[in-house]
C-alpha positions as a printed Julia matrix, in Angstrom:
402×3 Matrix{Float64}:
  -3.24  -29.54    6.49
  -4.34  -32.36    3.94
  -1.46  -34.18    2.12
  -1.42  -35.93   -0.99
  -1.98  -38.85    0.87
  -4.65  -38.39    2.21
  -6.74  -37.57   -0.74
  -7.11  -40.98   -1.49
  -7.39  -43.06   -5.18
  -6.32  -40.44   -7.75
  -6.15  -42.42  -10.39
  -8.12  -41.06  -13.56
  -8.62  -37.68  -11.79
  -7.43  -34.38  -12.92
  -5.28  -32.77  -10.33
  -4.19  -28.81  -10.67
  -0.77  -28.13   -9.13
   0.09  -24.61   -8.24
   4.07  -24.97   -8.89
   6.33  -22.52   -8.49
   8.17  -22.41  -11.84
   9.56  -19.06  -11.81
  13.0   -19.43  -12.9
  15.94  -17.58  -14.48
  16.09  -16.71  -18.11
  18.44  -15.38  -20.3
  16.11  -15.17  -23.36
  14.82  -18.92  -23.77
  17.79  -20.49  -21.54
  16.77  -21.35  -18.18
  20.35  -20.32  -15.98
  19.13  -22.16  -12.72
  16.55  -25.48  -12.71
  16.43  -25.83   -9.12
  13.29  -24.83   -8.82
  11.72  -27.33  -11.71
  13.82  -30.08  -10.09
  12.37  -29.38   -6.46
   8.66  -28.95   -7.93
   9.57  -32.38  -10.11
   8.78  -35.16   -7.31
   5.48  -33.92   -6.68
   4.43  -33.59  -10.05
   5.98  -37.13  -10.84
   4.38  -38.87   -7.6
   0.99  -37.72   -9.06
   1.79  -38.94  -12.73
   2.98  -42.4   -11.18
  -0.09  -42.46   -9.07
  -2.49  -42.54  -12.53
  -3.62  -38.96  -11.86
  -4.19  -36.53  -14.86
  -1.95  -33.81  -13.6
  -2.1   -30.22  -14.89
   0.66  -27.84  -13.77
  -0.07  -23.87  -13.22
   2.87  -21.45  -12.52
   3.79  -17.85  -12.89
   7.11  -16.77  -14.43
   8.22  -13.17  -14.12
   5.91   -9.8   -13.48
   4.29   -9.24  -17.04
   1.08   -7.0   -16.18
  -2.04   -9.67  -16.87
  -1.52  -10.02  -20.37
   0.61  -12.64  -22.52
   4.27  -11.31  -23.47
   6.31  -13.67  -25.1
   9.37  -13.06  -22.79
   7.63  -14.5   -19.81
   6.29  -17.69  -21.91
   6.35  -21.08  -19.88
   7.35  -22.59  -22.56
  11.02  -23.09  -22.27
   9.64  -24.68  -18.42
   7.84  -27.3   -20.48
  10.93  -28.21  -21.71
  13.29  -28.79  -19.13
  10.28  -29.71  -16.68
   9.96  -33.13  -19.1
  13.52  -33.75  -18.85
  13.58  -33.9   -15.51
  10.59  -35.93  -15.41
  11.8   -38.41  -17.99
   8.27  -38.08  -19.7
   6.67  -35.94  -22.31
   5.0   -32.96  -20.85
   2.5   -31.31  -22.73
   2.39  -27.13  -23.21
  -0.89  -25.13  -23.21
  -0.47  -21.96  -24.86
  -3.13  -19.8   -22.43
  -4.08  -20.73  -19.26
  -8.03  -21.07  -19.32
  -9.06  -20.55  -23.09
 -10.1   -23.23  -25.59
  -6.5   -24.26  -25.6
  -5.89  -24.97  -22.0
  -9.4   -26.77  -21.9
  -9.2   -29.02  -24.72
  -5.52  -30.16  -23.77
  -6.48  -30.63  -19.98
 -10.12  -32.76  -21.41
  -7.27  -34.6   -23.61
  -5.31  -35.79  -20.55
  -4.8   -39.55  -19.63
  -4.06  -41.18  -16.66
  -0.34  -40.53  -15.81
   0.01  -37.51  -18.36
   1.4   -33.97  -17.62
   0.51  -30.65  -18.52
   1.61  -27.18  -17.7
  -0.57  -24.29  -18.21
   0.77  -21.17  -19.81
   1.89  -17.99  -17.39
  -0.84  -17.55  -14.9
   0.08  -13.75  -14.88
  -0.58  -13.41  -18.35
  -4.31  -12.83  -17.09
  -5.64  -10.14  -14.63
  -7.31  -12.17  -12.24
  -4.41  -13.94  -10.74
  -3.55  -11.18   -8.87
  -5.89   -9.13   -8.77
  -6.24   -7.27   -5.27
 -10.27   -7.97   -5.06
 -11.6   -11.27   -3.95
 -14.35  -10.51   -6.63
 -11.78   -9.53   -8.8
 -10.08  -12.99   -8.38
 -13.45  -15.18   -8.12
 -13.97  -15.6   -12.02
 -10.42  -16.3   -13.04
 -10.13  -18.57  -10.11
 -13.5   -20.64  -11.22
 -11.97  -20.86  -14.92
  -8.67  -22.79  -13.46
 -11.31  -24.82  -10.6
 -13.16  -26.16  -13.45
  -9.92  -27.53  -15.15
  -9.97  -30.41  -12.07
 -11.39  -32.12   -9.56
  -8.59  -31.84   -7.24
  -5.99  -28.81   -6.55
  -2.36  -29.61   -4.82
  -0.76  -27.01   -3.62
   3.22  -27.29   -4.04
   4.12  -23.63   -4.57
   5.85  -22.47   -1.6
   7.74  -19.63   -3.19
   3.91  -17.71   -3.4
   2.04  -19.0    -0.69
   2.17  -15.42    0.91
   0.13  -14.64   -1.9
  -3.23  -13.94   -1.66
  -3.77  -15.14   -5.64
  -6.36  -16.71   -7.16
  -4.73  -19.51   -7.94
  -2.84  -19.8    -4.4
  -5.8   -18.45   -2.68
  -9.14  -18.79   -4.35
  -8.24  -21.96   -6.37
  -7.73  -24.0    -2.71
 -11.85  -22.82   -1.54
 -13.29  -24.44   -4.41
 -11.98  -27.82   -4.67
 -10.86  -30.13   -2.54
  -6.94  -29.85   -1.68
  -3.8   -30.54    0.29
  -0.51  -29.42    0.68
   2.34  -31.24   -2.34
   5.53  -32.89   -0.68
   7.59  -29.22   -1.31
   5.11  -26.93    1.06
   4.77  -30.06    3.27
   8.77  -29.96    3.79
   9.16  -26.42    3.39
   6.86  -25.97    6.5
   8.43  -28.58    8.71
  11.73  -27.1     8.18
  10.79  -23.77    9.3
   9.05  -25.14   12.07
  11.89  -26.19   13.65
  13.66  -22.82   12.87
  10.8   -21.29   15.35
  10.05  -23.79   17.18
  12.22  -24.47   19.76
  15.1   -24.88   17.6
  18.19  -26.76   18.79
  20.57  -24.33   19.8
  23.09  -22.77   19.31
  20.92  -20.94   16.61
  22.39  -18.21   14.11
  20.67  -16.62   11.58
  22.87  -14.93    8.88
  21.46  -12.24    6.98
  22.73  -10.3     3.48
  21.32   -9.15    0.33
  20.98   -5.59   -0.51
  18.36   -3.55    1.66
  17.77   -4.22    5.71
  14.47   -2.66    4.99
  13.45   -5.87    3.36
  14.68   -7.98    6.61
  12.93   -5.52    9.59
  10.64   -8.09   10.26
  12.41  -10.82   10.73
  15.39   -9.12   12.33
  12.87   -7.62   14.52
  10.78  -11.17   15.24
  14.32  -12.94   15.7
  15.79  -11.28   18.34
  13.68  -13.1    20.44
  14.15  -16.49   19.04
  17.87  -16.47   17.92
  21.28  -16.87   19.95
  23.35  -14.76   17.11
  22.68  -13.1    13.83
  25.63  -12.72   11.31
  24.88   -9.38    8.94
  26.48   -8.98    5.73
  25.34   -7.72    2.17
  24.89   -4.79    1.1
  22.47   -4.28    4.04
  25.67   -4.1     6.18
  26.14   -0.81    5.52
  23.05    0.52    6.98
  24.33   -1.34   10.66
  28.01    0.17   10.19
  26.37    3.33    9.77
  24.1     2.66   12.78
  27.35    2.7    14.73
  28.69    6.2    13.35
  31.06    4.79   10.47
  31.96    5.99    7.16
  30.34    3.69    4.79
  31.74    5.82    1.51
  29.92    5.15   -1.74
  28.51    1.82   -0.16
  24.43    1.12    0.09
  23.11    2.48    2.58
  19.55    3.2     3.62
  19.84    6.52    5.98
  16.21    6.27    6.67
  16.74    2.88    9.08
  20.02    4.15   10.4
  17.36    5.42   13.87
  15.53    1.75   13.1
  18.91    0.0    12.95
  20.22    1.36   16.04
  16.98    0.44   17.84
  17.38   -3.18   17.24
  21.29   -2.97   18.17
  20.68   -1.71   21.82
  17.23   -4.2    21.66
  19.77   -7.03   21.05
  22.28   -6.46   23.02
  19.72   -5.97   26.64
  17.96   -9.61   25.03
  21.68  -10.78   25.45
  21.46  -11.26   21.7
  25.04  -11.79   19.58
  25.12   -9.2    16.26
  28.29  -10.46   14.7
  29.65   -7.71   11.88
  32.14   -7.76    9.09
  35.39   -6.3    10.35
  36.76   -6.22    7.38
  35.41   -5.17    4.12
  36.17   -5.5     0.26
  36.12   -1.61   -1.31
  35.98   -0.96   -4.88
  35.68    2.32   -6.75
  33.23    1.19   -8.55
  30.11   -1.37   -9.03
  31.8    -3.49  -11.95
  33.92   -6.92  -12.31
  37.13   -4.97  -13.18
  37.02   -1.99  -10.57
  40.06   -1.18   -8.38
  39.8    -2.79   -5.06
  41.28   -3.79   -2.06
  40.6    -5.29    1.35
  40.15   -2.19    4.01
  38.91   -2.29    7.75
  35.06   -2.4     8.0
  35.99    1.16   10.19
  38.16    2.91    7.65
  36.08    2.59    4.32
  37.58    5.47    1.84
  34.78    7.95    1.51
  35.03    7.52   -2.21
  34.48    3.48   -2.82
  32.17    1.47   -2.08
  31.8    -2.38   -0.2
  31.13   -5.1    -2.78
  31.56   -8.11   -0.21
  32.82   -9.24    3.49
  36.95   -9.4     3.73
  38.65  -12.41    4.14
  39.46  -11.55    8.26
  35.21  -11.52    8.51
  34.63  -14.99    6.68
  36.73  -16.29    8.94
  34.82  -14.48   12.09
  31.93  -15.95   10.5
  33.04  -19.57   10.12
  34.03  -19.26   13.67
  30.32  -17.72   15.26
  29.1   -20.9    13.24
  31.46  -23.5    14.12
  29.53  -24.99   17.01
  25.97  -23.69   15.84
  23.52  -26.77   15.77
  21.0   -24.51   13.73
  21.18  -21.59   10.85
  18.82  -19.83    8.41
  20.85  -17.87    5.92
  19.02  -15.6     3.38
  21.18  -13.07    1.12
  24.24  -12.86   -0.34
  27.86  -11.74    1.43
  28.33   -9.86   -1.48
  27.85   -9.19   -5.05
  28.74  -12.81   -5.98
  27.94  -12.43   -9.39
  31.14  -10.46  -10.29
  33.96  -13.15   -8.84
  36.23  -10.19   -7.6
  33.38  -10.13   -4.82
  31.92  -13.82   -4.33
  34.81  -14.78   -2.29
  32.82  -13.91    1.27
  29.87  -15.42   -0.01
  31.5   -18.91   -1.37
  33.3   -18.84    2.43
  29.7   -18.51    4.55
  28.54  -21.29    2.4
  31.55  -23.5     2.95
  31.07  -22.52    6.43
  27.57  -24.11    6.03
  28.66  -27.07    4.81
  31.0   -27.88    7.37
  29.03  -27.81    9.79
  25.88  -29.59    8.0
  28.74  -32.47    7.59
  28.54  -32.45   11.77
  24.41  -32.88   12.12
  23.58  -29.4    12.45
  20.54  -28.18   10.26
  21.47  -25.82    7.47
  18.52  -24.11    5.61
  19.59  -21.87    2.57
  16.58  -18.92    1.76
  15.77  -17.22   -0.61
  16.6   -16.93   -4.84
  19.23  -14.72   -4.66
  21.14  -17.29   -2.28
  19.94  -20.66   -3.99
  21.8   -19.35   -7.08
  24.97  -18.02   -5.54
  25.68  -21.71   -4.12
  24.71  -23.24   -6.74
  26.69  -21.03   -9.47
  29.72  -21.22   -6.75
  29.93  -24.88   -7.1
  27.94  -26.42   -4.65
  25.72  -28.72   -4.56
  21.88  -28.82   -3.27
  22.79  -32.01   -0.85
  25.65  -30.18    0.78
  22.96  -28.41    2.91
  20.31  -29.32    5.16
  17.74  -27.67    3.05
  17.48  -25.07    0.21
  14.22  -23.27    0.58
  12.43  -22.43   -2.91
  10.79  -19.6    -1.0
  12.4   -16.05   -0.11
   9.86  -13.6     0.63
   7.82  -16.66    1.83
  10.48  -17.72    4.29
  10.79  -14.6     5.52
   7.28  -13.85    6.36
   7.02  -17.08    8.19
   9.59  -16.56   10.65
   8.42  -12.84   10.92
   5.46  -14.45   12.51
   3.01  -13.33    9.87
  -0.22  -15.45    8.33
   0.59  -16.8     5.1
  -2.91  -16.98    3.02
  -1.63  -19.99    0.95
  -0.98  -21.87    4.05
  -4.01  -20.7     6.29
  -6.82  -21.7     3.62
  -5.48  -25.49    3.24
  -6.25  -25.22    6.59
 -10.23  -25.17    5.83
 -12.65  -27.54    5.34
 -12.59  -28.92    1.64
 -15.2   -27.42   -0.85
């Protein structure tokens, strides 16, 4: 795959950058900037290089048509503080706005398109149905960069479609996003532990599946947790659990333990009576959950299992939550794994933090981006990739230029 390098003089050229700008709201107030400040050096590298750089991104899942909750605008905003320049707003995406204001740009200038999913064709299921939306946003440059990591499992028109009909290369986010989970699959220094929470195990088969054969240990907690503790013929009580991969669950338990494959689980477990900040709760054994509460995060007994499986690891993916972090009567397990993480990033190993949910729990626990090898932009992206799986955003900068 091209980089921005190697597409030469870009000065006076209009560049498109697929971004991923799809941040946190709470009404106009963006809660979490990482992703605008990891997107920023790209953008910024083609504004200092004299390029006429105009931004597309999504924000949120409106249904190909503009609703004002899901304007970029508030992104325009904090995208030119970060920058330290101006950054100009479009408010469509290919109309007579978008087109004058992109016609308008000088060398150096930046603009960001409004919502791509405020029309149809973005994601459209169709090739055809993608082809003329995809030729509107083409025809805004003579260049495209892709930088969006967090969609390039997308097959979108303007992740997709966008990258066969002008000429393109990868932006310095994909380009390190990829290298870092190449050496998560490829022959990664070992010992290697992948720690997995969040809410549903359904939504980590694959890779729990694809990673038995490439991992030493995998550390499970989350609300996924449940579904494993049930796997073993434990009362889980109120707690998530998805009975339907209990069979599923047990399958890759025996699979890992004949591959000679670690499973570390909580042993303890924190039980409330209820999903809510001020519930009644206590610390119980992961094995003797009351049949009425429920697990809202690891116990303090497990963090410390878990610091210790990751003590000497020289390698570790973690995607999902310990718990529900966002209530602090249950962040405690999650705040420990990343400490955990940081401790051992401090010794040389390589740290990589997936996915949204766990970007925002470190950062709203008080850590900082640098305390970790690596905080991916890209969930369901990461994911995929070490499943094993084609990623259409990656494979077509992989062809010929248009």
């Amino acid at each position: 795959m091209k980089t921005t390098s190697d597409l030469g003089d870009l000065r006076g050229k209009r560049v498109l950058v697929r971004s991923d700008l799809n941040v946190p709201l709470d009404g106009s107030t963006i809660t979490d900037d990482g992703r605008i400040r990891a997107s920023a050096p790209t953008i910024k590298g083609l504004a200092d290089a004299g390029a006429r750089v105009i931004v597309c991104a999504h924000l949120g899942r409106p249904k190909g048509a503009p609703e004002a909750r899901y304007s970029l605008a508030p992104v325009a905003k904090r995208l030119g503080e970060v920058l330290g320049s101006d950054v100009g707003f479009a408010d469509d995406t290919v109309g007579d706005d978008a087109k004058a204001k992109a016609a308008a740009l000088e060398d150096g200038q930046v603009l960001l398109l409004e919502n791509l999913r405020f029309n149809a064709g973005e994601t459209a299921k169709t090739d055809d149905e993608r082809a003329g939306f995809a030729a509107e946003l083409a025809s805004l440059a003579d260049v495209f960069v892709s930088d969006g990591f967090g969609v390039v499992h997308r097959k979108q028109a303007s992740v997709y479609d966008v990258a066969r009909l002008l000429p393109h290369a990868t932006g310095d986010l994909v380009s390190t996003e990829v290298d870092v989970l190449r050496r998560l699959t490829k022959d990664p220094e070992r010992p290697y532990a992948v720690v997995l929470g969040g809410a549903k195990v359904s939504d980590k088969l694959g890779v729990i599946g694809n990673l038995l054969g490439t991992a030493d240990r995998l550390l499970i907690g989350g609300g996924m947790v449940f579904t494993f503790l049930a796997a073993q013929g434990l009362e889980v009580g109120k707690s998530l659990l998805e009975a339907d991969q209990v069979d599923t669950v047990k399958g890759y338990l025996d699979r890992a333990e004949k591959e000679g494959v670690e499973i570390v689980l909580p042993v303890d477990v924190v039980a409330a009576d209820a999903f809510s900040a001020d519930a009644a709760h206590d610390v119980v054994a992961a094995d003797a959950i009351p049949a009425d509460r429920m697990g809202l995060d690891i116990g303090p007994e497990s963090s410390r299992l878990f610091a210790e499986k990751l003590a000497d690891c020289r390698t570790v993916f973690w995607n999902g939550p310990m718990g529900a972090f966002e209530m602090a009567p249950f962040a405690d397990g999650t705040k420990a794994l990343a400490q955990a993480l940081v401790d051992i990033t401090g010794k040389g190993a390589l740290t990589v933090v997936g996915g949204g949910d766990s970007a925002a729990a470190v950062r709203q626990l008080g850590f900082e981006d640098s305390d970790f090898g690596h905080i991916s932009t890209g969930g369901g992206a990461s994911l995929e990739y070490l499943e094993g799986k084609e990623l259409p955003g990656l494979t077509v900068l992989e062809e010929d230029d248009a």
